[in-house]
Every structure is written in C-alpha cells, then in structure tokens.
N, C-alpha and C positions, 0 to 999 in steps of 0.2 A: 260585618264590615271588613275589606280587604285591609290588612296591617301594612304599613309604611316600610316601605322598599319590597313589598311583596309581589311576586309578577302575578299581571291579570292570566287567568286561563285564556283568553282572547287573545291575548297577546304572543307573537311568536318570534323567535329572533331569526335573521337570515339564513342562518346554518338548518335551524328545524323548518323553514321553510321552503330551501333547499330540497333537504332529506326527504319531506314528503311528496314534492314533485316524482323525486328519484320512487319513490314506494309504492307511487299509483304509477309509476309508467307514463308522464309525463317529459317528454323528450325536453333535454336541456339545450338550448339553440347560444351562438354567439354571444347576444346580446343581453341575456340573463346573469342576474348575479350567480358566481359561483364562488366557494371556498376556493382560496390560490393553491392549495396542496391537488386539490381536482383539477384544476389546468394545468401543472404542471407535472402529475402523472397524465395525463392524457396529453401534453407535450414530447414527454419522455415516450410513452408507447407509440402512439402515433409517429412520431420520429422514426424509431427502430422499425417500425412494418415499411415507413419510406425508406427508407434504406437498404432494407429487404429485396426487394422487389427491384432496387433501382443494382445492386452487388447481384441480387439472382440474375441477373442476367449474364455474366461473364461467364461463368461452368457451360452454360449453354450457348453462348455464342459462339465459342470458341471451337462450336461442332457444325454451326451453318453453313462453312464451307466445302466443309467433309462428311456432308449427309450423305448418305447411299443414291440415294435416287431424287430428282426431281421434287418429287411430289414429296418428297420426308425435308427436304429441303426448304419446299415453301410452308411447309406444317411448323417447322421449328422457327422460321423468319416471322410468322405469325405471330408464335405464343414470344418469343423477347419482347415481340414491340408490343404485345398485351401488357408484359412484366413495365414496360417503360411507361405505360399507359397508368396502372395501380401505382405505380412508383409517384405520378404528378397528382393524381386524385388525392393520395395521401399529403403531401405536403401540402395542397390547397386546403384541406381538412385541419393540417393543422398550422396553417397561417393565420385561421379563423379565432385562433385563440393568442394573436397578437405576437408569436415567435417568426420572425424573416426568415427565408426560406436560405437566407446565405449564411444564416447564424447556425442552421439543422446542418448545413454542409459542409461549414466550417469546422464543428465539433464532430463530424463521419469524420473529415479528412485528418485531423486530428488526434482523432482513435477512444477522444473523449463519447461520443457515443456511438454504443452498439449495433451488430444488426442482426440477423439469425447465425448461431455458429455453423449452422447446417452447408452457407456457401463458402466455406472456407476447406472443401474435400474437392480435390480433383478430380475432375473427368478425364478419363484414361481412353474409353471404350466408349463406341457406341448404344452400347447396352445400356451405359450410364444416363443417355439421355430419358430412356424408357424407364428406368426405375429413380432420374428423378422426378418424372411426371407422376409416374403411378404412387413411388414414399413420400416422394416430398410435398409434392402437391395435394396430394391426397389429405397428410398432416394438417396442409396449410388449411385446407377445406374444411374440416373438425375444429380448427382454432377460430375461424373466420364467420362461418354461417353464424355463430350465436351475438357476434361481433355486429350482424345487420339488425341485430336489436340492443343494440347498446346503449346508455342512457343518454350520450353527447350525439345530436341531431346529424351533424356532418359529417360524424366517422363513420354513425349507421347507416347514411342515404350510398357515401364514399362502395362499401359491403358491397350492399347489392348488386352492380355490375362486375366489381372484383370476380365474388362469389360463383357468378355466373360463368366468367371465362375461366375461372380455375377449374371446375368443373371439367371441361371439355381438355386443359393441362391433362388430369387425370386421365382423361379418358384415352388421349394420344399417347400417354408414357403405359399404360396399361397394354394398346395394342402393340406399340413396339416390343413389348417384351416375350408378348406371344405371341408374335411371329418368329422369336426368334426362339422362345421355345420350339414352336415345331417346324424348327429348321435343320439343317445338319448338327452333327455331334459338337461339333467346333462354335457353332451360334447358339446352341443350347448349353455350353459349358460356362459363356460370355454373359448369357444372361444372368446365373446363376451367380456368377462373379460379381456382378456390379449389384446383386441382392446381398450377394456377402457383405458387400463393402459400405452399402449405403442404410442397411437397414435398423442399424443399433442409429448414427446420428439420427436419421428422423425419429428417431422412439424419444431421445431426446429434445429433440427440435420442443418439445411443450413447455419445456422449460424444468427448473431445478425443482424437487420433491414437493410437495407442498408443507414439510415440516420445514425446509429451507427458503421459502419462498416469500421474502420479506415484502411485496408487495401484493400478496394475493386475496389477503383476507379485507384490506382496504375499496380493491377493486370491486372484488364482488359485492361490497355493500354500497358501492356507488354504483354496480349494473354496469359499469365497462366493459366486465367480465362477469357470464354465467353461469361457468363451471371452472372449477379447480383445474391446474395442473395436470393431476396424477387421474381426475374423471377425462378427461380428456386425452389420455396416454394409454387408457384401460380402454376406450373406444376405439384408438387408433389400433390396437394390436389384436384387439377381436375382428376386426375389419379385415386387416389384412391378414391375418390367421385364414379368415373364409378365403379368399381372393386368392390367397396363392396356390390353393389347390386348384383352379382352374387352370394355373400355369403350368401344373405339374411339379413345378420345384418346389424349392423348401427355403424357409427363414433360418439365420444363421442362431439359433436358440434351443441348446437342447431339452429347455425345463420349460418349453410351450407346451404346455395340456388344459386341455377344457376342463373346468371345475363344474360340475354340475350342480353343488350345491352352492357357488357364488353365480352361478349364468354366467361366469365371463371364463376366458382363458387366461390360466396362471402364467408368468412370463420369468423368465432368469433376472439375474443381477445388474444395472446398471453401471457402466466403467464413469461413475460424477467425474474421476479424478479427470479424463479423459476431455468430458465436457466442461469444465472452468478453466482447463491448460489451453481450451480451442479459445473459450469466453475470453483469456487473458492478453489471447492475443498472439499465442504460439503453436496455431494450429498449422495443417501443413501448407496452406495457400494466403494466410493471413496478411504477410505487407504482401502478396503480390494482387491481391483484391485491391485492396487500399490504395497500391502503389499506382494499379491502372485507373479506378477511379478520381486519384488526385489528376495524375494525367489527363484524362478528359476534362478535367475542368478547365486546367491549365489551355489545353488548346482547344477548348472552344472561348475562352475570352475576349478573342474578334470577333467572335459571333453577335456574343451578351451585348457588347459595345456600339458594333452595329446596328441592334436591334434598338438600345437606347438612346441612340443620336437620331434614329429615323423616328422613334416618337417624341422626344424631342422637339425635331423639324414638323411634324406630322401637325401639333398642339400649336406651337409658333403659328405654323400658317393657319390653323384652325380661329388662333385670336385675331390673325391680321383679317381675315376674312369678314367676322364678326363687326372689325370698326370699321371697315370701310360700307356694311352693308347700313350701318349705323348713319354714317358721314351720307 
C-alpha cells in the first residue's frame, strides 16, 4: 500500500511532463505549459537572432549603392531584404511567448540586449561583401539548420525558410570572392584581405567556449540547441579549411592542420579577450550599429502611427457597418 505523502508512480508533475514531451521529440507549441526559465531563454535567444538579422543588415547595405555592376547590385538589394524578412519571422516567433515586439526593441536600443558581435566589423571593401556571405553566413547556416529541429514549434517552422535563403547568402558571398580571386593581382590581394579580417570573428560568431558558456548545457537539454558551441565551431573550420582551397587563398591561421587521428582540423588560439570587448560593447562599429538602428526607429514613428490610426479607423467602421447591417 502507497505510504501518505508518497507520489503515485502515475503521477507526473508539469516540469517531468514537460521534459518528456522535449525527450520523445514532441514539439512545444504557444499554448502549452512551459517552465518560465524556458520562455525566457527562448525569449532571450530568439530576441538576439532578431536582432541579428535585423543589425546584419547595415555592413551590407552600406555597399548596395557601390556594388560593381548591376546585377551584384540587385544580388545584394535581395539578400538585406531577405535579412529584414528573418529579422520579422523572428520576432513573430518570439511574440508567441507573450514578450512585445517594442519591449525586444526597446532593450536592442538600449544596449540591454544583445545581437551577434560578428556585425559590429566594418566593411571597408568589396571583398568584404563576398567573405561575409561566404564566413558569416556560412557560420550562420551551421548554427541554424539544427535550430529547424528545435523543441519550441515557431522558432523551428520560423528555420526552415531562414535556412533556406541563407543558403544561397553563402552561395553569393562564395562566388564573389572567386571572382575575384581569379581576377587581377589587385582583386586577388582584396579578396585575401577581407579573409584576413573576417575570418577569426566568424570562428567566434558560435559563441564563448563551452567551458564558459553558461547557457549551453540548459539548452541542449531542453533541444533549443543540438550541439555545443565548440561542435559547432570545429565544423565551421573544417568546412571552410576545404573551401578555401578552391579559392586558392589561405585562412589567416598558421596552426590549421588536418589531424588525422581526430578527422577534423586542428585550428590556433582564439583572441576571447577580443570577443567580450566587441560582446561589451566596444567593438569597432558598435554605437554606430546601435546609433543607426535607434535612428530608424525614431523616423519611422510616422509610419507606426499612421499604420495605427488607419486600423483604428479601419475596425471603427468595421463596427459601424455591423450595426447598421443589424438596424
């Protein structure tokens, strides 16, 4: 006979009932109970990829009017308004769990939260558009595919068109740079430059070690995230290890060597000090990301306003129509 205050084995409290959904692969939708420490990193993340997405766009804009040609022109007008596209997906995603989307822009504008330190590096060159399609994006694509099986329903369905157009990011920043490897002396030295310059931030873009990484071991047991940090960082750099021999050039790393007895390639030292002083806030483009995105907000608030008064007026006459169809 079960002894008094004893729990029935039948019995299961929300949290194990939770956990088991997350265990068999059970997608967690809006409307189901969740621990509030789960919404609330999934608040937190979800936020910072909106943010991402919506900041990645300035390094590259700021080359759509100085594209070379035409057709590199409308290739690059394309992929920002792609970026601006994940950018709204995400915050619908994560409106879903009850956070305003002017509370997520409030705390950008604020500095209170994050986005990737990775756009906070200038674009100098045109080179730089092509290596950050092919690093950065490419990054992006390794952190994100595992992300369209993630255990919160909206972030994972959100993935899958992401996913898709980042894809073809890569694929555009990839052939810009081999073009310009097999160009003149002077567009093959440009390309090499902005591999110099870009290729240590995206190795970081995965985030801090996973000995330092105080949210990772939580995620992965909730299925937000599928692999660690540093699996994810050890993929990126074999990837691009193969890849840049087709460029002909080289990665800025002189302790890359294939380990044969690990199957991956060994890689140098990471500058963290580097990555928490960009994280901090004192990277080299940092208030002026910040400074243009407050900006736009500011002037588009005759927009917002406009938009608001015509629905509004829009519902108004939607009721008056109703009574009089009534009367």
């Amino acid at each position: 006979m079960q002894q008094t205050g004893e729990k029935s084995p039948n019995v299961f409290s929300l949290e194990e009932q939770f956990q088991a959904k997350i265990d068999n692969d059970v997608r967690i939708e809006p409307k189901d109970w969740m621990p509030e420490s789960y919404r609330k990193t999934l608040i937190r993340q979800i936020g910072q990829h909106a943010h991402s997405e919506i900041v990645g766009m300035l390094p590259e804009g700021n080359w759509i009017t100085r594209a070379p040609s035409l057709k590199r022109k409308a290739i690059l007008l394309a992929k920002v308004q792609d970026e601006a596209g994940h950018g709204l997906y995400l915050y619908s995603a994560a409106e879903t769990l009850g956070v305003g989307r002017d509370t997520m822009l409030e705390e950008l504008h604020s500095g209170k939260a994050k986005y990737s330190s990775i756009f906070n590096y200038p674009t100098i060159s045109w080179a730089d558009i092509g290596a950050i399609g092919w690093l950065v994006d490419g990054a992006a694509i390794l952190n994100q595919i595992p992300i369209c099986r993630c255990s919160y329903g909206p972030y994972a369905r959100a993935m899958v068109r992401v996913c898709k157009e980042e894809s073809f990011h890569q694929r555009q920043g990839f052939e810009i740079l081999l073009t310009l490897a097999n160009g003149s002396p002077e567009q093959r030295a440009m390309a090499q430059d902005a591999i110099n310059r870009w290729y240590w931030p995206a190795v970081m873009m995965f985030g801090p070690s996973d000995a330092d990484s105080t949210h990772s071991a939580q995620s992965m047991q909730w299925k937000i995230k599928r692999f660690t940090n540093d699996e994810l960082r050890q993929r990126f750099v074999d990837m691009i290890a193969e890849q840049v021999k087709v460029l002909g050039l080289t990665v800025p790393d002189p302790d890359l060597k294939w380990n044969e007895a690990r199957g991956h390639y060994d890689f140098g030292p990471i500058n963290w000090d580097e990555f928490w002083n960009v994280v901090k806030g004192n990277g080299p483009c940092n208030k002026q990301r910040l400074n243009a995105r407050v900006k736009a907000w500011e002037d588009g608030a005759w927009v917002r306003e406009a938009a608001l008064a015509h629905a509004e007026k829009k519902a108004a006459r939607a009721v008056q129509d109703r009574e009089m169809q009534a009367a």
